[in-house]
C-alpha positions in Angstrom: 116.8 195.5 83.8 118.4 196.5 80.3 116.7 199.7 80.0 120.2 201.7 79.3 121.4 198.5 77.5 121.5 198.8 73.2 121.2 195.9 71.0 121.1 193.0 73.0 121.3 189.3 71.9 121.1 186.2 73.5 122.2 182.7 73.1 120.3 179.1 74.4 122.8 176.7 75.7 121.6 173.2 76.5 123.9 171.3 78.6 122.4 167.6 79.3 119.0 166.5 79.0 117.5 169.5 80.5 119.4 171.7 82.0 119.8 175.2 80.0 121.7 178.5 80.1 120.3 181.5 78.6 123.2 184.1 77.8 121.9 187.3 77.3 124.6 190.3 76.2 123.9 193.8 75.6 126.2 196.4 74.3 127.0 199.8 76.7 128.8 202.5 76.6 131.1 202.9 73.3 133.1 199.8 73.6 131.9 197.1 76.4 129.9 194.0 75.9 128.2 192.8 79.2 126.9 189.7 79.9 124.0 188.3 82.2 123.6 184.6 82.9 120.3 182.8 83.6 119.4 178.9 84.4 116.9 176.6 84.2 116.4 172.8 84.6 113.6 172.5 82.0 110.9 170.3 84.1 111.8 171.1 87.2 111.4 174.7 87.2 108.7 177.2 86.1 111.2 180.1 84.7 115.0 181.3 84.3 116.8 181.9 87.3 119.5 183.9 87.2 122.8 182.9 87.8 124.2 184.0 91.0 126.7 186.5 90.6 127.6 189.4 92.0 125.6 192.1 89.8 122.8 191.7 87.9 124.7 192.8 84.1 128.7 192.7 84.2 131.3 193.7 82.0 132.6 190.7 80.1 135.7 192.6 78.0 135.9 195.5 75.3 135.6 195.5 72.0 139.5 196.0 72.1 139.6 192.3 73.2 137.7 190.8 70.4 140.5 190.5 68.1 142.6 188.3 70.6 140.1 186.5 71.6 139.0 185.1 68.3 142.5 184.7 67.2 142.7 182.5 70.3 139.3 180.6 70.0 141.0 179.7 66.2 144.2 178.6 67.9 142.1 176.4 70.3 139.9 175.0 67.6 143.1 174.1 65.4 144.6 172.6 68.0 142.1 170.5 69.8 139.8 169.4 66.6 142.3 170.0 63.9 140.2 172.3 61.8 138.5 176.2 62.8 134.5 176.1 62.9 
């Protein structure tokens, strides 16, 4: 699936008791980060799923975009927990 794909990286998200998101980006082209999006309810199921979507790897933004949107995840963090990370 990420055969043209360079560098990727992935996070685990657990939401819950046992529900999880696995968040796997990859880097293409000169400048765009894409994203794919899998699921999985820990007991209940025997793999990942992915998340349905149209695509199977999308374009999330461009490395243009970074720069806002870390100046605006700071903003938020100020704001809504009085401190950044």
């Amino acid at each position: 699936m990420f055969s043209t794909a360079r560098r990727p990286a992935g996070a685990l998200h657990r939401c819950g008791k046992d529900f999880y998101f696995l968040i796997v980006c990859t880097w293409r082209n000169s400048n765009e980060l894409w994203q794919t999006v899998f699921y999985k309810e820990w007991d209940a199921m025997d793999g990942f799923a992915r998340q349905p979507r149209e695509g199977a790897h999308n374009a999330m933004l461009c490395v243009w975009e970074l720069a806002p949107l870390w100046h605006e995840q700071q903003a938020w963090m100020s704001d809504s927990i009085g401190g950044p990370a």
